[in-house]
FISE-849931 format. One record per residue (C-alpha): residue in one letter; x, y, z. Coordinates in Angstrom, 2 decimals, padded with zeros to 5 digits. Layout:
residues N
<atom "A" <X Y Z>>
...
end
This chain:
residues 82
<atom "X" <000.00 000.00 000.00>>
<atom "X" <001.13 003.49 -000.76>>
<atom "X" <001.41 006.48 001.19>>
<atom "X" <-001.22 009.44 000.27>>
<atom "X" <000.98 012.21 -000.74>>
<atom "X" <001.10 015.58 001.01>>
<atom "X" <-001.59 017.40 -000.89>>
<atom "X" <-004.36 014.94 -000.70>>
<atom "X" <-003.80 014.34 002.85>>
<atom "X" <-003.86 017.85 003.88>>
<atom "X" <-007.38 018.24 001.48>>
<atom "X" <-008.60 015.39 003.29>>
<atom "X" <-008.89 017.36 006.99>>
<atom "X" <-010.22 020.62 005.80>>
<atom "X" <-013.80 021.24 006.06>>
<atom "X" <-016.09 021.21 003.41>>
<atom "X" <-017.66 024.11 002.36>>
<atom "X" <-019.98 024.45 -000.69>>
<atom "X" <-019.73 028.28 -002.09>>
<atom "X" <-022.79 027.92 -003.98>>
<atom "X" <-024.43 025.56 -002.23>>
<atom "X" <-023.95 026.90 001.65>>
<atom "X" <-026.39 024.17 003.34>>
<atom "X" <-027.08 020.61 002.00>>
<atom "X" <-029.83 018.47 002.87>>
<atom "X" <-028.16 014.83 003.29>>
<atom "X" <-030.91 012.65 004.82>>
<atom "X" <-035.04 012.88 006.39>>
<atom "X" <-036.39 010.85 008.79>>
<atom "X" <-040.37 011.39 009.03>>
<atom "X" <-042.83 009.84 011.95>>
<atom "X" <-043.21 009.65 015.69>>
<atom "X" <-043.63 012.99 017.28>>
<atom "X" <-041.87 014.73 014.82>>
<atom "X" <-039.77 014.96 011.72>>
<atom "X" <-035.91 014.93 012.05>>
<atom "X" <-033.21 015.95 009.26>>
<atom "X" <-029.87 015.51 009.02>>
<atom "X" <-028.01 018.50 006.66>>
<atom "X" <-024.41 020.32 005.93>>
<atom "X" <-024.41 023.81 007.67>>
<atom "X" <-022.87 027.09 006.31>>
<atom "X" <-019.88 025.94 007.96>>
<atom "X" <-019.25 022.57 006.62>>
<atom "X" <-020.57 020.96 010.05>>
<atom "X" <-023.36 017.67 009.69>>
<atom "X" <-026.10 018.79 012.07>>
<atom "X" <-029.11 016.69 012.91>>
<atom "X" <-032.65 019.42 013.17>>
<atom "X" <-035.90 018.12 014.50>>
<atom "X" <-039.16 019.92 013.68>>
<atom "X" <-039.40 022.79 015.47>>
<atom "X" <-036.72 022.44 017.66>>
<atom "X" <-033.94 025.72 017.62>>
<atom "X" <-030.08 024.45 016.66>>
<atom "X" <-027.29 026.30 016.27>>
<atom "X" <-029.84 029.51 014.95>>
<atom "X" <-031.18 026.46 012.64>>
<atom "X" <-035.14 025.38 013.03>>
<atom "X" <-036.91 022.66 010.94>>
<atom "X" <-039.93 023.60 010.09>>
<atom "X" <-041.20 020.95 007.41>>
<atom "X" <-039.86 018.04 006.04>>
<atom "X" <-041.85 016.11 003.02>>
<atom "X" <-040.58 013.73 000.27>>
<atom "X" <-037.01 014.51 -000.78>>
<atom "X" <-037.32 018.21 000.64>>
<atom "X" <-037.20 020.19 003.75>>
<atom "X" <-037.55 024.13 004.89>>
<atom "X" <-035.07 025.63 007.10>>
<atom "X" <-035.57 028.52 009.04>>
<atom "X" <-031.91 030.74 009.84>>
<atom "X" <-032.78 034.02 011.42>>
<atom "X" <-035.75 035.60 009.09>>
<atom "X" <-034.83 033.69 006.26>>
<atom "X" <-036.57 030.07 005.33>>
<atom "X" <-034.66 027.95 002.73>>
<atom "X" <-035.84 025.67 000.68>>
<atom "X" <-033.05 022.10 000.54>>
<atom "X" <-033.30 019.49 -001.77>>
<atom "X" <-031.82 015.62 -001.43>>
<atom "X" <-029.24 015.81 -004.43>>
end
């Protein structure tokens, strides 16, 4: 087995951030009391929401089939699976 070179090892612990794509939706979970997402913050971080719950200035407020809408501060985005 090789070594991984300089470069790709030092690309491998940065954090991901997606210029024009700031927040990511990566996975929904829908049932039980209420719905739950898992998504890619501004920052790169994985953060798990649930519906209605405040995180990290973050609040779920609907979840539905391959969608969700985030609330950060007074603005609601719209993320899509893909």
């Amino acid at each position: 087995m090789s070594a991984t070179n300089p470069t790709t090892a030092q690309a491998a612990t940065q954090t991901y951030q997606a210029p024009l794509r700031p927040m990511s939706l990566i996975g929904i979970f829908k049932g039980g009391d209420a719905d739950r997402i898992l998504m890619r913050n501004r920052g790169g971080a994985i953060v798990a929401l649930v519906e209605g719950e405040p995180s990290d200035g973050l609040t779920l407020t609907e979840a539905g089939e391959g969608w969700a809408m985030v609330m950060e501060g007074a603005t609601i985005h719209r993320l899509v699976i893909g």
